[in-house]
N, CA, C and O atoms as a Maestro MAE file, in Angstrom:
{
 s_m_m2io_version
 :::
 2.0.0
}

f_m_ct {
 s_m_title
 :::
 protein
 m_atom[312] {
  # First column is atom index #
  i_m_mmod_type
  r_m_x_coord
  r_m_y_coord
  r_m_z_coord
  i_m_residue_number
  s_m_chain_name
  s_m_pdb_residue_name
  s_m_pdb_atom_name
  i_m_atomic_number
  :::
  1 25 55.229 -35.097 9.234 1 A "UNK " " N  " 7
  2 3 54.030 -34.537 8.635 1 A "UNK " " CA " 6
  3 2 53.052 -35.667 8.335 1 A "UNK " " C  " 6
  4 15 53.622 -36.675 7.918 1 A "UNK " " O  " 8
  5 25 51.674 -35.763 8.443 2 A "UNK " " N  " 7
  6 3 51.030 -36.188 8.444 2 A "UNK " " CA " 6
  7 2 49.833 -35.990 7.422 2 A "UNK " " C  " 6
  8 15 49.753 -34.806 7.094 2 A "UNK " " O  " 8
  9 25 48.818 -36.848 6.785 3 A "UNK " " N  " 7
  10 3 48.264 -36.155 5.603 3 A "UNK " " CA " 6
  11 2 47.430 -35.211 5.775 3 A "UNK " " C  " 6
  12 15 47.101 -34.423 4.887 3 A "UNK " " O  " 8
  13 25 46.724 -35.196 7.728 4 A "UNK " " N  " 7
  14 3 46.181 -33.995 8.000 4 A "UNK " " CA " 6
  15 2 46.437 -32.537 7.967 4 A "UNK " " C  " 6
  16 15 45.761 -31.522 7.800 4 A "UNK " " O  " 8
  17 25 47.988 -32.904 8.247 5 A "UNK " " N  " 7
  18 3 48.554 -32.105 8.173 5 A "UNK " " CA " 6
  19 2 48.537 -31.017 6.568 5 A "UNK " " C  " 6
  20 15 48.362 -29.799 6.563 5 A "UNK " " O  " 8
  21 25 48.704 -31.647 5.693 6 A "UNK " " N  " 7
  22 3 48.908 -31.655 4.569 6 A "UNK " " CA " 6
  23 2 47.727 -30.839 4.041 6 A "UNK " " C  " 6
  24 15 47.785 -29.744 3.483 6 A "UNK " " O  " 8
  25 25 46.343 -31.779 4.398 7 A "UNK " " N  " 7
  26 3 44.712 -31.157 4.383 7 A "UNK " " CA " 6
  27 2 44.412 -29.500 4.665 7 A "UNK " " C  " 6
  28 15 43.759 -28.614 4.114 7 A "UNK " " O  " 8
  29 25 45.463 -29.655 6.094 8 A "UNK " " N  " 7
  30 3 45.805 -28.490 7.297 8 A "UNK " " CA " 6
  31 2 45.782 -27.464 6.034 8 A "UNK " " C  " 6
  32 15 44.837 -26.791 5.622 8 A "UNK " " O  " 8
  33 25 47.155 -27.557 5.533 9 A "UNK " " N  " 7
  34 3 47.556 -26.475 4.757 9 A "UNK " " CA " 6
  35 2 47.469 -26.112 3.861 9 A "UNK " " C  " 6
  36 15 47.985 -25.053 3.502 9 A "UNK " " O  " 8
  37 25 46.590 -27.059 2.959 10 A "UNK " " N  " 7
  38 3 45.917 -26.591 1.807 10 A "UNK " " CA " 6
  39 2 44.805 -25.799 1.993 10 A "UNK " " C  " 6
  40 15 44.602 -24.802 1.300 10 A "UNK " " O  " 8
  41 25 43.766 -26.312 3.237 11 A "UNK " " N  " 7
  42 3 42.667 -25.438 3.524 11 A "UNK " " CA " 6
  43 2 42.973 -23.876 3.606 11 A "UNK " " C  " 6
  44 15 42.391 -22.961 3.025 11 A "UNK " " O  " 8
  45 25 43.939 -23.830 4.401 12 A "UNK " " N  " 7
  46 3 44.185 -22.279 5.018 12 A "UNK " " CA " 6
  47 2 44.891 -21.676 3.582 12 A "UNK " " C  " 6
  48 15 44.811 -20.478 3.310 12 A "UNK " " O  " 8
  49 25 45.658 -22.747 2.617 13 A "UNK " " N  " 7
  50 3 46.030 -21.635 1.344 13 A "UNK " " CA " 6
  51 2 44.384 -21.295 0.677 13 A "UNK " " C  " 6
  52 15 43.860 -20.254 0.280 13 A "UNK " " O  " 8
  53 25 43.953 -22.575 0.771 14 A "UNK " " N  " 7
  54 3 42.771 -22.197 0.078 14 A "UNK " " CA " 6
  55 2 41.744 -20.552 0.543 14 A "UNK " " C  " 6
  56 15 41.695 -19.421 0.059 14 A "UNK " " O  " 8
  57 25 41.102 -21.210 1.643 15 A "UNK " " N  " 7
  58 3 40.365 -20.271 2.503 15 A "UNK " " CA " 6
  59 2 41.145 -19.235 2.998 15 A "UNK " " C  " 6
  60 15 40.296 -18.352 3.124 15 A "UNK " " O  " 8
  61 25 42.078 -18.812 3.319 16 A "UNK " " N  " 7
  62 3 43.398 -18.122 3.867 16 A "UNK " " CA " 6
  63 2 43.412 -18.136 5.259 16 A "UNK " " C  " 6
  64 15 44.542 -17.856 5.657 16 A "UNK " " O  " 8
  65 25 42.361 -18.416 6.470 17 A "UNK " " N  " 7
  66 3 42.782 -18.617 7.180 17 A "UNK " " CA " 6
  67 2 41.552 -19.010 7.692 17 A "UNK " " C  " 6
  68 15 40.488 -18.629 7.203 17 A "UNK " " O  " 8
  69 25 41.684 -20.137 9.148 18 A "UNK " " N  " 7
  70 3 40.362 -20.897 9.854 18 A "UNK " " CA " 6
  71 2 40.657 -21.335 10.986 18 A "UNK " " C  " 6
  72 15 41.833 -21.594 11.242 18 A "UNK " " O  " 8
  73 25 39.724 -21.505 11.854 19 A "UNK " " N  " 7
  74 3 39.903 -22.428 13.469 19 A "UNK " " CA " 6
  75 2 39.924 -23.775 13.051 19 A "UNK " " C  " 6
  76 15 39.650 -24.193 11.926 19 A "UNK " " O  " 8
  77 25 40.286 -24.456 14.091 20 A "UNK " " N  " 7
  78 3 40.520 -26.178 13.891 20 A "UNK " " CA " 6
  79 2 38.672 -26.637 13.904 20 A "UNK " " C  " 6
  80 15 38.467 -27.754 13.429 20 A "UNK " " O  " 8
  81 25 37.833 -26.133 14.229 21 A "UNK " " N  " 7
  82 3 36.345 -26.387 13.915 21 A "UNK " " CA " 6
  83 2 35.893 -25.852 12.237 21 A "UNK " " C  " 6
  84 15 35.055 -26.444 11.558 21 A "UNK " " O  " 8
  85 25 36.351 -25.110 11.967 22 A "UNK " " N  " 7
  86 3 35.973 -24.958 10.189 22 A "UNK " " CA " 6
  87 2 37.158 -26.046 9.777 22 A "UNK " " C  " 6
  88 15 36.963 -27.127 9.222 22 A "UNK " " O  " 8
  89 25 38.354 -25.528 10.160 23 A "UNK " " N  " 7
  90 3 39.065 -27.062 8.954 23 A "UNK " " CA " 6
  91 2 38.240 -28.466 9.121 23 A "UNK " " C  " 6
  92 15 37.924 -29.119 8.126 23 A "UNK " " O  " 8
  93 25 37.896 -28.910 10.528 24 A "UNK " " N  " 7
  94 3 37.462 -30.128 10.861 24 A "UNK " " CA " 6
  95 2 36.376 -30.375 9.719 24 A "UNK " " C  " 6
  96 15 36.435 -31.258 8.864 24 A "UNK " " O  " 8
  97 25 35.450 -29.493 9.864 25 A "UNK " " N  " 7
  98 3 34.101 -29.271 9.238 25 A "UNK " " CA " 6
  99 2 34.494 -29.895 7.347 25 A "UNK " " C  " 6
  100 15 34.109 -30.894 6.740 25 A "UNK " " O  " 8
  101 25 35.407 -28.735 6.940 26 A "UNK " " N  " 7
  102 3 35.397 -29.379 5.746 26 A "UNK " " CA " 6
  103 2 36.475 -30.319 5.100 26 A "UNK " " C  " 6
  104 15 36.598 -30.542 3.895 26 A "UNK " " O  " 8
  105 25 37.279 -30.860 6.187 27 A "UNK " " N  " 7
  106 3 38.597 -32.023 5.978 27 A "UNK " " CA " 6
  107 2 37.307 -33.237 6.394 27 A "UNK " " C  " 6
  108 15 37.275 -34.203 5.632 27 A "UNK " " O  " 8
  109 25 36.401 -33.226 7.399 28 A "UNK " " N  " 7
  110 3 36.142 -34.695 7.745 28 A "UNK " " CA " 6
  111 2 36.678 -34.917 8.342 28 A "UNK " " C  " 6
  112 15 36.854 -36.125 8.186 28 A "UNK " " O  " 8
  113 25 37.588 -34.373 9.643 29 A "UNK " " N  " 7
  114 3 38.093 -34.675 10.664 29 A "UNK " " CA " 6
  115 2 38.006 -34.517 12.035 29 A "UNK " " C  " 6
  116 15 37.362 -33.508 12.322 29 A "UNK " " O  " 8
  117 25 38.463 -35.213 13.102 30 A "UNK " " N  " 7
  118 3 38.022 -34.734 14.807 30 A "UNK " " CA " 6
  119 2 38.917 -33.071 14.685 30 A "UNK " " C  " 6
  120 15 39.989 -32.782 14.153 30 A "UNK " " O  " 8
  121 25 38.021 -32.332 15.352 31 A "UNK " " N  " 7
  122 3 37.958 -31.246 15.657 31 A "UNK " " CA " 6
  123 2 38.809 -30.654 17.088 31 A "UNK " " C  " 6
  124 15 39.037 -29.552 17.588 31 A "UNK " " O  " 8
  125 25 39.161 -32.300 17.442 32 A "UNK " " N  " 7
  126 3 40.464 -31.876 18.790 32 A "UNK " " CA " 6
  127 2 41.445 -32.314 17.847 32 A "UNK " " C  " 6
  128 15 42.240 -31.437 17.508 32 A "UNK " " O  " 8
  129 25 41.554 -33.135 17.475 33 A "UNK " " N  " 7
  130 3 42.706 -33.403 16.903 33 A "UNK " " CA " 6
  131 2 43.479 -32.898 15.437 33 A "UNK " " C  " 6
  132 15 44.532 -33.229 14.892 33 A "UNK " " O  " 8
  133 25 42.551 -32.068 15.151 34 A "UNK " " N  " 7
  134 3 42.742 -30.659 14.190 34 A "UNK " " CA " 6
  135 2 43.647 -29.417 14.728 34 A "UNK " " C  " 6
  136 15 44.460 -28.762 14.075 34 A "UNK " " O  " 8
  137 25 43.292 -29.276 16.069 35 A "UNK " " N  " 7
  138 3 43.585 -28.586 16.858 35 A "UNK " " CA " 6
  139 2 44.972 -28.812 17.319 35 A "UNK " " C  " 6
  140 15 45.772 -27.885 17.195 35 A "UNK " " O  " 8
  141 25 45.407 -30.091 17.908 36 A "UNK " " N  " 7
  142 3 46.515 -30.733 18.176 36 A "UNK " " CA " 6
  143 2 47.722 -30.569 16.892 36 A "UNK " " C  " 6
  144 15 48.861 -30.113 16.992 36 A "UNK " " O  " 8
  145 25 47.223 -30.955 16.033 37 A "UNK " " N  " 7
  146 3 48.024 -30.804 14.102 37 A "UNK " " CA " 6
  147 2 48.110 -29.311 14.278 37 A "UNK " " C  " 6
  148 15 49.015 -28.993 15.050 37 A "UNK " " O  " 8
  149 25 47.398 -28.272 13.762 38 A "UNK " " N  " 7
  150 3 47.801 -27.080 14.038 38 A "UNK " " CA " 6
  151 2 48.683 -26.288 15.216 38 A "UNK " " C  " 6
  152 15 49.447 -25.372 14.914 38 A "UNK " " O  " 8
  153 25 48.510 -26.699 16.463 39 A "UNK " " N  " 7
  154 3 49.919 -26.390 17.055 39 A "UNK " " CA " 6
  155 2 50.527 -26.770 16.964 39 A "UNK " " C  " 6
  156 15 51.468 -26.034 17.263 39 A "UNK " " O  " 8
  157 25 50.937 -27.938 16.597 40 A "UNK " " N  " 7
  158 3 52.386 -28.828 16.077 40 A "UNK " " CA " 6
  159 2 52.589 -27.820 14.670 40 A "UNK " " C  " 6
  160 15 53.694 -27.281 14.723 40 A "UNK " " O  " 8
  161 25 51.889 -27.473 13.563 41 A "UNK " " N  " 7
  162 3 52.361 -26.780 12.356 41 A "UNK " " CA " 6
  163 2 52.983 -25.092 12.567 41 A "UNK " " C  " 6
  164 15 53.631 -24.352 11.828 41 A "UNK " " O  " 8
  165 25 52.263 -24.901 14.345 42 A "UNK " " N  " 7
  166 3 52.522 -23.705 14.634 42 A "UNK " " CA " 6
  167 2 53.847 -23.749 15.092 42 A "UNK " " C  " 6
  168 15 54.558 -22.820 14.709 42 A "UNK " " O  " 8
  169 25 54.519 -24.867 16.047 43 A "UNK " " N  " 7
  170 3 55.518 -25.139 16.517 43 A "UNK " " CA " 6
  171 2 56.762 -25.258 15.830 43 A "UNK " " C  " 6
  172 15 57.899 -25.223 16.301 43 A "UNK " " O  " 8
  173 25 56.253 -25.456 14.227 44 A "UNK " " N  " 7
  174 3 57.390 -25.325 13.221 44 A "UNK " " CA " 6
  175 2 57.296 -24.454 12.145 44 A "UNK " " C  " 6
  176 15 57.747 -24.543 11.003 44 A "UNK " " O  " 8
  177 25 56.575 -23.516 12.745 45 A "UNK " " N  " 7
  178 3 56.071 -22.001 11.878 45 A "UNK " " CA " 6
  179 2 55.705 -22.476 10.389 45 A "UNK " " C  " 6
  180 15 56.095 -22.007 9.320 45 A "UNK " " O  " 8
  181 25 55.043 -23.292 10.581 46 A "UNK " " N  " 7
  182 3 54.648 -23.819 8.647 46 A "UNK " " CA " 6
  183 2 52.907 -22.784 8.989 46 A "UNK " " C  " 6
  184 15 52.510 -22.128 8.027 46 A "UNK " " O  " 8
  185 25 52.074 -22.736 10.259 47 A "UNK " " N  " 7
  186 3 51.307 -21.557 9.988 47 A "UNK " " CA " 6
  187 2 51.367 -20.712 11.225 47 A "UNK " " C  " 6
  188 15 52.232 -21.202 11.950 47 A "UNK " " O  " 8
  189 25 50.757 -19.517 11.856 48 A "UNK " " N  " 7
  190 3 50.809 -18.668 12.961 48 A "UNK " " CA " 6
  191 2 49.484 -18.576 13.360 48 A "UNK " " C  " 6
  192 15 48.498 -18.820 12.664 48 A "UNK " " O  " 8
  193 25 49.510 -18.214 14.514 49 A "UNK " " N  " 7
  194 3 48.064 -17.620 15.008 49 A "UNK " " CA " 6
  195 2 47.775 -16.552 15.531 49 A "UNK " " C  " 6
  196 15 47.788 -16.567 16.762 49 A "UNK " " O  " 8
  197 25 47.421 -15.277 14.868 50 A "UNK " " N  " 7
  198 3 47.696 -14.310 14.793 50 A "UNK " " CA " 6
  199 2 46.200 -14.008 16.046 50 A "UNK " " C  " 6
  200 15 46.254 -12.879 16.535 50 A "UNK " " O  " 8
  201 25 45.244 -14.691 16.437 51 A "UNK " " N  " 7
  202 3 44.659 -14.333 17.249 51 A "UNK " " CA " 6
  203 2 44.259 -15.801 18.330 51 A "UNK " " C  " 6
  204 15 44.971 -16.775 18.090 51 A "UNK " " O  " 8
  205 25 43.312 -15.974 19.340 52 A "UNK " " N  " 7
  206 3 43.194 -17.453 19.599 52 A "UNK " " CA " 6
  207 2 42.247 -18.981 19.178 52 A "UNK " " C  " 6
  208 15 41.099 -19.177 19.577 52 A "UNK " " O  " 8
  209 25 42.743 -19.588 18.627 53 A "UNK " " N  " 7
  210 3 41.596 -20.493 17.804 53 A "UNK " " CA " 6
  211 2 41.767 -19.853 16.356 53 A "UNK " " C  " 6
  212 15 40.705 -20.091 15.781 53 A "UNK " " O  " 8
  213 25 42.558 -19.195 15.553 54 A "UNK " " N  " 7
  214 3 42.684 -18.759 14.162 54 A "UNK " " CA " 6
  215 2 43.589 -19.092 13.675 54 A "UNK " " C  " 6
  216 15 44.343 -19.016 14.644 54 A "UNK " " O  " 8
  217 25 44.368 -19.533 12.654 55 A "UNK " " N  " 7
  218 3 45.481 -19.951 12.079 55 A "UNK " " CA " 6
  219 2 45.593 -19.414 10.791 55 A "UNK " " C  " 6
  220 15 44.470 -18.998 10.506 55 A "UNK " " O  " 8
  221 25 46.169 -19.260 10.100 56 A "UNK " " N  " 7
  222 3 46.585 -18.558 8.824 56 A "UNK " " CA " 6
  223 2 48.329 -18.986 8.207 56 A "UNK " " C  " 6
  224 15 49.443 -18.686 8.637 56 A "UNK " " O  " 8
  225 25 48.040 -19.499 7.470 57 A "UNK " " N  " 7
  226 3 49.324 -20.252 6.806 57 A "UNK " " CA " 6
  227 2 50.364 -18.885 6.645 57 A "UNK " " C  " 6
  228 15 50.091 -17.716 6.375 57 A "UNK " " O  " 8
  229 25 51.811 -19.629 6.962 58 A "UNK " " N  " 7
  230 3 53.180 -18.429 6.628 58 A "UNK " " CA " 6
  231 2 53.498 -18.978 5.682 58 A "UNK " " C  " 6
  232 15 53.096 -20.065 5.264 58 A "UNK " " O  " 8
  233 25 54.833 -17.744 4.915 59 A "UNK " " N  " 7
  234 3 55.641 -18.094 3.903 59 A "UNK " " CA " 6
  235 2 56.520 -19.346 3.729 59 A "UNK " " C  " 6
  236 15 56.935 -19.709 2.628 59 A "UNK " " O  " 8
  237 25 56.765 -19.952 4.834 60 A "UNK " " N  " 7
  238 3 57.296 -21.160 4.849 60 A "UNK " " CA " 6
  239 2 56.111 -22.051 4.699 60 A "UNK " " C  " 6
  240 15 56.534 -23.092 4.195 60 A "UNK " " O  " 8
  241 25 54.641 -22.147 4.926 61 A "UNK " " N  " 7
  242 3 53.722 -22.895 5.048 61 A "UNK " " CA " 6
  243 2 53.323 -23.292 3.698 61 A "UNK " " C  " 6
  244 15 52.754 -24.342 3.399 61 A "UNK " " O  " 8
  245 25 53.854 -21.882 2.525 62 A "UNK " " N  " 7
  246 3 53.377 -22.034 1.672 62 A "UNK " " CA " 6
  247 2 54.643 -22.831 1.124 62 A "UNK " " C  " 6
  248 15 54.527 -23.934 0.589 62 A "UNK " " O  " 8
  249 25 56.061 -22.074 1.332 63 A "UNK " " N  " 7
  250 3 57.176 -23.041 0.990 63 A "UNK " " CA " 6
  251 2 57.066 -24.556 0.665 63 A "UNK " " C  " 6
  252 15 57.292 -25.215 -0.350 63 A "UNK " " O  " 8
  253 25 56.542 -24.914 2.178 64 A "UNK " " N  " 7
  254 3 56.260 -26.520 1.799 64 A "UNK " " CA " 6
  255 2 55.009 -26.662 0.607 64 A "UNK " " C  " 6
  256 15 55.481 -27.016 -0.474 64 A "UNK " " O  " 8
  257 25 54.097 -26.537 0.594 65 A "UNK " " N  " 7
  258 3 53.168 -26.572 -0.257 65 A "UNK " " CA " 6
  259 2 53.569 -26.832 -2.172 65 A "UNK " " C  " 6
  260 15 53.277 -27.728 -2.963 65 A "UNK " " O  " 8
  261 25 54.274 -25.671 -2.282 66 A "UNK " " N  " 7
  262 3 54.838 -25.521 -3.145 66 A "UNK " " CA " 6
  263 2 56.039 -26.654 -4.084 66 A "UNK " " C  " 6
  264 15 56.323 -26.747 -5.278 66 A "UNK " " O  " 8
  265 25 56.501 -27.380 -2.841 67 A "UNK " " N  " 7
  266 3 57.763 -28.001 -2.604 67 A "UNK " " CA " 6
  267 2 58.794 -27.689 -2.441 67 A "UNK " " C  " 6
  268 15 59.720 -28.455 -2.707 67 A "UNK " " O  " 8
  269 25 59.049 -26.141 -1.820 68 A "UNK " " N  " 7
  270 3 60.304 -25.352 -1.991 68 A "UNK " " CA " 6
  271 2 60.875 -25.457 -0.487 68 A "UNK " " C  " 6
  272 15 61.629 -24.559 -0.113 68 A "UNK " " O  " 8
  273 25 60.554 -26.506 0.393 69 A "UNK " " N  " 7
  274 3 60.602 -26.694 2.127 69 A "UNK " " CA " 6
  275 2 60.279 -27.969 1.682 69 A "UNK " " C  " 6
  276 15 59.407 -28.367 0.910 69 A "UNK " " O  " 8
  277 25 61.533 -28.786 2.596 70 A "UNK " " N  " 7
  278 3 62.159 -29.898 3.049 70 A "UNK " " CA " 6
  279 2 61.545 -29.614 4.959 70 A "UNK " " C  " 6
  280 15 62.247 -28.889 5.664 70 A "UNK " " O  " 8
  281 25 60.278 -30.244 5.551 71 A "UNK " " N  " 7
  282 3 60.075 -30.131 6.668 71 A "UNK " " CA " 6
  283 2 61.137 -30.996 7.632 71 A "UNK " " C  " 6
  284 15 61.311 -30.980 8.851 71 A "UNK " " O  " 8
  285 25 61.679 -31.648 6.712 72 A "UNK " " N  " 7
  286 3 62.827 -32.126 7.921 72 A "UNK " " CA " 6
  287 2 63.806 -31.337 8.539 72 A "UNK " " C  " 6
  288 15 64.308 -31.617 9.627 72 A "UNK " " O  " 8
  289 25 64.094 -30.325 7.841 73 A "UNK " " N  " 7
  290 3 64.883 -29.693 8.127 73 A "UNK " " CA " 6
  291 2 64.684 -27.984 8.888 73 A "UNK " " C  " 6
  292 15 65.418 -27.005 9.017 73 A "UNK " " O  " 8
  293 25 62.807 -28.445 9.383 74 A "UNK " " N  " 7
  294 3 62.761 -27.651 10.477 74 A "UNK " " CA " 6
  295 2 62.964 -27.595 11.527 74 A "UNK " " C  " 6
  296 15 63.295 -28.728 11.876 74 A "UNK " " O  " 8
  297 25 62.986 -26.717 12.616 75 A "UNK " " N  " 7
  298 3 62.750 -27.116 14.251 75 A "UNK " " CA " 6
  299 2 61.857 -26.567 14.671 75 A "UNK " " C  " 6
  300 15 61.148 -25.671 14.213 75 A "UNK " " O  " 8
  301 25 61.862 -27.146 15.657 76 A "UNK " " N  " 7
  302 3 60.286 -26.616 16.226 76 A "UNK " " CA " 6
  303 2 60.498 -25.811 17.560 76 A "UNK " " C  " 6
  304 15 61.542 -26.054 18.165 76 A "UNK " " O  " 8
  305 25 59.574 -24.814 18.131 77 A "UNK " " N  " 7
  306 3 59.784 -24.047 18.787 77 A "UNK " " CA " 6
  307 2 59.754 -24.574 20.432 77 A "UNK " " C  " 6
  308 15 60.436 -24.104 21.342 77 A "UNK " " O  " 8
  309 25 58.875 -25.559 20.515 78 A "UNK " " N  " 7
  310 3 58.884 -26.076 21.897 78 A "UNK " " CA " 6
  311 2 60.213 -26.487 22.302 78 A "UNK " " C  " 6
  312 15 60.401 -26.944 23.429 78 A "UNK " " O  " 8
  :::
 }
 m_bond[311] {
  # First column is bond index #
  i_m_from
  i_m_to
  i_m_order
  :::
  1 1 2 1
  2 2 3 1
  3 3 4 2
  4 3 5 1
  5 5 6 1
  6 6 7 1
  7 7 8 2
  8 7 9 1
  9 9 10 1
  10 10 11 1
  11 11 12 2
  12 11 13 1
  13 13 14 1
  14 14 15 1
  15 15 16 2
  16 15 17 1
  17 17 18 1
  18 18 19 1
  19 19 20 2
  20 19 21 1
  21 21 22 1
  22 22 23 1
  23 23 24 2
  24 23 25 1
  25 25 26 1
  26 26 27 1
  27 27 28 2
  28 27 29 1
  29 29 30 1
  30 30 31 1
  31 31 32 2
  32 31 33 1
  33 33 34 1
  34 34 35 1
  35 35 36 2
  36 35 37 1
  37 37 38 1
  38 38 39 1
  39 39 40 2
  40 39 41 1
  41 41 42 1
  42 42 43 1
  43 43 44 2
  44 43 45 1
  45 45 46 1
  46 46 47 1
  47 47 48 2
  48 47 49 1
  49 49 50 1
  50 50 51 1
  51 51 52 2
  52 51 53 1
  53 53 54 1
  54 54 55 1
  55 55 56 2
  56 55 57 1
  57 57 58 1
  58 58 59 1
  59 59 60 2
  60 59 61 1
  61 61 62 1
  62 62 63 1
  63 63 64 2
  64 63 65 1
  65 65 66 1
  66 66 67 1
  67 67 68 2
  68 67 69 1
  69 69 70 1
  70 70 71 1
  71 71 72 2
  72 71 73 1
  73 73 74 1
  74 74 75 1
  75 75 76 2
  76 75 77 1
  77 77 78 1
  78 78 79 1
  79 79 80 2
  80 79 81 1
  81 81 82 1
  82 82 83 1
  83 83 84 2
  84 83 85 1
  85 85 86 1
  86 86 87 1
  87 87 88 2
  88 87 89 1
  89 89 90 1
  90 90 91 1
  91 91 92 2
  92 91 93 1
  93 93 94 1
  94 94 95 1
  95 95 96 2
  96 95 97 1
  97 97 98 1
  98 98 99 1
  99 99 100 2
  100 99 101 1
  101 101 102 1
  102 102 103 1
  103 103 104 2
  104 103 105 1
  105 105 106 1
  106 106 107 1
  107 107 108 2
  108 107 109 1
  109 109 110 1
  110 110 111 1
  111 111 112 2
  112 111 113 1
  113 113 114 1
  114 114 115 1
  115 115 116 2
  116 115 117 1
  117 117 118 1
  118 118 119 1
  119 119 120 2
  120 119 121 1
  121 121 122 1
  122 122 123 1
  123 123 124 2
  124 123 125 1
  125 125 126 1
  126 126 127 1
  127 127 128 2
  128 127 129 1
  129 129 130 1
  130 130 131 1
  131 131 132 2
  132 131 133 1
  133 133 134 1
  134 134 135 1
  135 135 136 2
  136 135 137 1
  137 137 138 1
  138 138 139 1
  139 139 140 2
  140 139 141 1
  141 141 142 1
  142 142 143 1
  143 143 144 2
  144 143 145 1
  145 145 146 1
  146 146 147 1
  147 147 148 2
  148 147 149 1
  149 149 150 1
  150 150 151 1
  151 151 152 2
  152 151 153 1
  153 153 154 1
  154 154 155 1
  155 155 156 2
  156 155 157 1
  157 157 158 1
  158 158 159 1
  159 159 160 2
  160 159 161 1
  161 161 162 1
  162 162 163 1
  163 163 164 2
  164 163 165 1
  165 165 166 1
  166 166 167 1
  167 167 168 2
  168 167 169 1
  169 169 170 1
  170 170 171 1
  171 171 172 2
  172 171 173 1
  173 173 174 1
  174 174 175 1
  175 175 176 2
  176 175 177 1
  177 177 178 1
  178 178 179 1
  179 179 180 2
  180 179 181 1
  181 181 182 1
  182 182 183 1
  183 183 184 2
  184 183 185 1
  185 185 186 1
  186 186 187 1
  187 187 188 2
  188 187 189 1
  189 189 190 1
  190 190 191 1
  191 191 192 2
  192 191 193 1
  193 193 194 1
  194 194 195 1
  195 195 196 2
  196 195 197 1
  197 197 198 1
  198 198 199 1
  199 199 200 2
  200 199 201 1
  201 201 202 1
  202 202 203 1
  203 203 204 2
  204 203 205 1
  205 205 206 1
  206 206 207 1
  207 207 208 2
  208 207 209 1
  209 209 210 1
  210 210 211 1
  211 211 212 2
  212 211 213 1
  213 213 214 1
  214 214 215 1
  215 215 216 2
  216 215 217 1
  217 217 218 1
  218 218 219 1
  219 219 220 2
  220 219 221 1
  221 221 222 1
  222 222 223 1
  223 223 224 2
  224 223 225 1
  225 225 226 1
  226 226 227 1
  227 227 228 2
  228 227 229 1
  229 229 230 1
  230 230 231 1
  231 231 232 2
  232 231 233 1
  233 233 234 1
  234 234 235 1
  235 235 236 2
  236 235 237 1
  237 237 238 1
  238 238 239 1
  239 239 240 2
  240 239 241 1
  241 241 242 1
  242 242 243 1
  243 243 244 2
  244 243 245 1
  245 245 246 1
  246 246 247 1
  247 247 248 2
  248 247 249 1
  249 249 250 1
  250 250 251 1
  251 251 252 2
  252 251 253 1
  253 253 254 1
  254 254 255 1
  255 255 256 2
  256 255 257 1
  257 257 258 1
  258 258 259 1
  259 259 260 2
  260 259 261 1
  261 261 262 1
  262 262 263 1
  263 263 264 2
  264 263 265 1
  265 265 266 1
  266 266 267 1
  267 267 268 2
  268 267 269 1
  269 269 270 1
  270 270 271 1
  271 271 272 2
  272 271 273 1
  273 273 274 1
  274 274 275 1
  275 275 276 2
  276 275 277 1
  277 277 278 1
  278 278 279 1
  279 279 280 2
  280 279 281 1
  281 281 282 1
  282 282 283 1
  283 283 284 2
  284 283 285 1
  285 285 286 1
  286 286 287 1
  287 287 288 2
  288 287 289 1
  289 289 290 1
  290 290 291 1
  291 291 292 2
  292 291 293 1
  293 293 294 1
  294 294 295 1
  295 295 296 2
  296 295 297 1
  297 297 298 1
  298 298 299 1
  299 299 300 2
  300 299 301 1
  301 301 302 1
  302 302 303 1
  303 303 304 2
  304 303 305 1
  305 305 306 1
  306 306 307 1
  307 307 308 2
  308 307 309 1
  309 309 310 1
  310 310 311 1
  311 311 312 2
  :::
 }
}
């Protein structure tokens, strides 16, 4: 995990859900590589994308957040 990562998932608890061009917008970050972090968070279901370019944090997304998820001890879907 990475602190973008981290940024990642506070935004979407915050806002509840965004494309990697609104997180970019208000993290201050490249907007491909927003993109790149979110399928990697998708790959270990910390959020989903319930349509294309949208993300929305899961119950495990919030797990970690919370501190109740140890991400080491996810896997990832690829």
């Amino acid at each position: 995990m990475t602190r973008a990562d981290d940024e990642i998932l506070e935004y979407l608890e915050t806002n509840g859900a965004g494309t990697p061009k609104s997180i970019s917008d208000e993290i201050k970050r490249n907007n491909d590589y927003i993109g790149v972090r979110c399928r990697k968070l998708d790959s270990y279901g910390l959020v989903e994308k319930p349509s294309r370019g949208f993300y929305v944090l899961t119950d495990s997304g919030e797990e970690y957040l919370e501190g109740d998820l140890d991400v080491s001890e996810l896997e990832t879907d690829e």
